[in-house]
C-alpha positions, 0 to 999 in steps of 0.5 A: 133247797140248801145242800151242804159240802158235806152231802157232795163229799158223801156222795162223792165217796160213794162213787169213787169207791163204787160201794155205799160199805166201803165209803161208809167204812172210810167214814166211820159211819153206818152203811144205813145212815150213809144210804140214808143221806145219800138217798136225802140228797137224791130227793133234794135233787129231785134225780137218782144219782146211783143204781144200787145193787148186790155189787154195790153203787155206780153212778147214774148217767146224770149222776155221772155228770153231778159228781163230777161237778161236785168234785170240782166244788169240793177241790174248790173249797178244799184249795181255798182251805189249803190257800189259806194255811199256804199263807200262813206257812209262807208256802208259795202254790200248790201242785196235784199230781196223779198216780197209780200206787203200784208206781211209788217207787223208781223213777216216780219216787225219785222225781217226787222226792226231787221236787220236794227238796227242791220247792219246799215252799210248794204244797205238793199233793198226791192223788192215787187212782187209775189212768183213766180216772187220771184223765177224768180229774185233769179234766175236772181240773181237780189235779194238775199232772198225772203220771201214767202209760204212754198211749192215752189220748183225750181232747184238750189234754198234752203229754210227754214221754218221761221213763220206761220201767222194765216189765216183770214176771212174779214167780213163787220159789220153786216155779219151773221158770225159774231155772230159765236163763232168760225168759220170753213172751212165750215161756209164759203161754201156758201160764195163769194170770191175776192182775189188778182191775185198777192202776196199770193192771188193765194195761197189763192185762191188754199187753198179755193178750196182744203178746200171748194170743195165738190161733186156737189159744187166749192167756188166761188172765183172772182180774182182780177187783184188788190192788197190786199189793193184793195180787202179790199176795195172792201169787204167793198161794203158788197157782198164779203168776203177775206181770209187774213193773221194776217199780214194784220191787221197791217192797220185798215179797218174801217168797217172790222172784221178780225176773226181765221178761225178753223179747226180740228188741232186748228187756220188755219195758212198759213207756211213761208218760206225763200227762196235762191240760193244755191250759194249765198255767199253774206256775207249780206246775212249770217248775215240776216241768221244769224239774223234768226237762232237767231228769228226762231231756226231750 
């Protein structure tokens, strides 16, 4: 039985994107032959990898476990393929960094922009996705640091306080809040909310409950299987409102008010963190630490 690269990253795709359409669309390929390679693959294997339905693929329990070890065969090969052009570029290493695309500005910008000056020699990649598939890939070593909220926790994996973003409520011209001088947790009880079902949405999502609850009353909270570039777009029809970090302010939404949400202790903020497997000794690695110590000291 010989199964090809090409077969793993096929395979792959699909459960990254929890879709046979989507993944076939990032192709440029037939849904049905997708499917088809897919379904050729799983005999070969002798395992179903997928339970297919209306709402698209989710990995099985065992194909859970052949994803991931077919992730870490592709990253092996592609770093092999990304050695060899390092070489002939006399570039010295590579470093992987994780991130949620709804933070690729402030902070985050700067630091990446930083490193990219200062280690030109350095081929330096970016992966977006969720903290929680964050978590995952470091553990498939598929990225060697991952920048996302402080607080996740997981066996064999560090972490380090870096920055805090203030925490932003999206408002339409015209929205009654607005005329407030400042504006509280409690200002927004009565509020409706679309967050995004990735990045750091459901950590939002998880804030507004904690914040907002109280006897008799839940936030309405609408998650959106969409990215944060949606959801703005969507708090633009004027019937929602978002919670959002300073970060997001980096594009300009016309229409759109970005104002400091405030509690008791001042400017609500969201904590960050960088986040690493303990046994990485990827020297890249060290100089992006190195880079940190440097901008956010201890």
């Amino acid at each position: 039985m010989t199964i090809e690269v090409r077969q793993l990253r096929y395979a792959v795709l699909t459960a990254d994107m929890s879709s046979l359409s989507r993944a076939a669309a990032a192709l440029n390929m037939r849904q049905a032959t997708l499917s088809q390679r897919v379904t050729q693959l799983e005999d070969q294997l002798g395992i179903k990898l997928f339970t297919r339905s209306t709402r698209g693929a989710e990995p099985t329990e065992m194909g859970k476990v052949f994803i991931e070890s077919a992730r870490r065969i592709i990253t092996d090969i592609d770093n092999l393929q990304t050695t060899a052009r390092a070489v002939s570029y006399g570039e010295q290493g590579r470093l992987a960094v994780g991130y949620s695309s709804s933070l690729m500005a402030g902070n985050l910008k700067q630091t990446f922009s930083d490193y990219l000056v200062r280690f030109p020699d350095v081929q330096f990649d970016g992966v977006e996705a969720g903290p929680e598939r964050l978590l995952h890939r470091l553990q498939a070593r598929t990225i060697d640091v991952a920048v996302a909220p402080t607080g996740m926790e997981e066996a064999g994996i560090r972490s380090r306080r870096v920055w805090s973003d203030r925490l932003m409520v999206t408002l339409l011209d015209g929205h009654r809040l607005l005329q407030n001088e400042r504006i509280y947790w409690s200002d927004l009880r009565r509020e409706v909310f679309v967050v995004p079902g990735s990045g750091v949405g459901p950590i939002i999502s998880n804030l507004l409950a904690a914040r907002l609850t109280e006897q008799g009353y839940r936030p309405n909270i609408i998650v959106q299987d969409t990215s944060l570039e949606s959801v703005l777009s969507i708090v633009s029809v004027g019937r929602f409102i978002t919670i959002a970090t300073e970060a997001s302010q980096g594009v300009t939404w016309p229409g759109l008010n970005f104002r400091e949400i405030h509690d008791q202790g001042g400017t609500a903020r969201l904590e960050f963190s960088v986040y690493w497997r303990e046994d990485n000794e990827n020297p890249a690695l060290q100089r992006f630490f190195t880079l940190i110590n440097e901008r956010y000291p201890a």
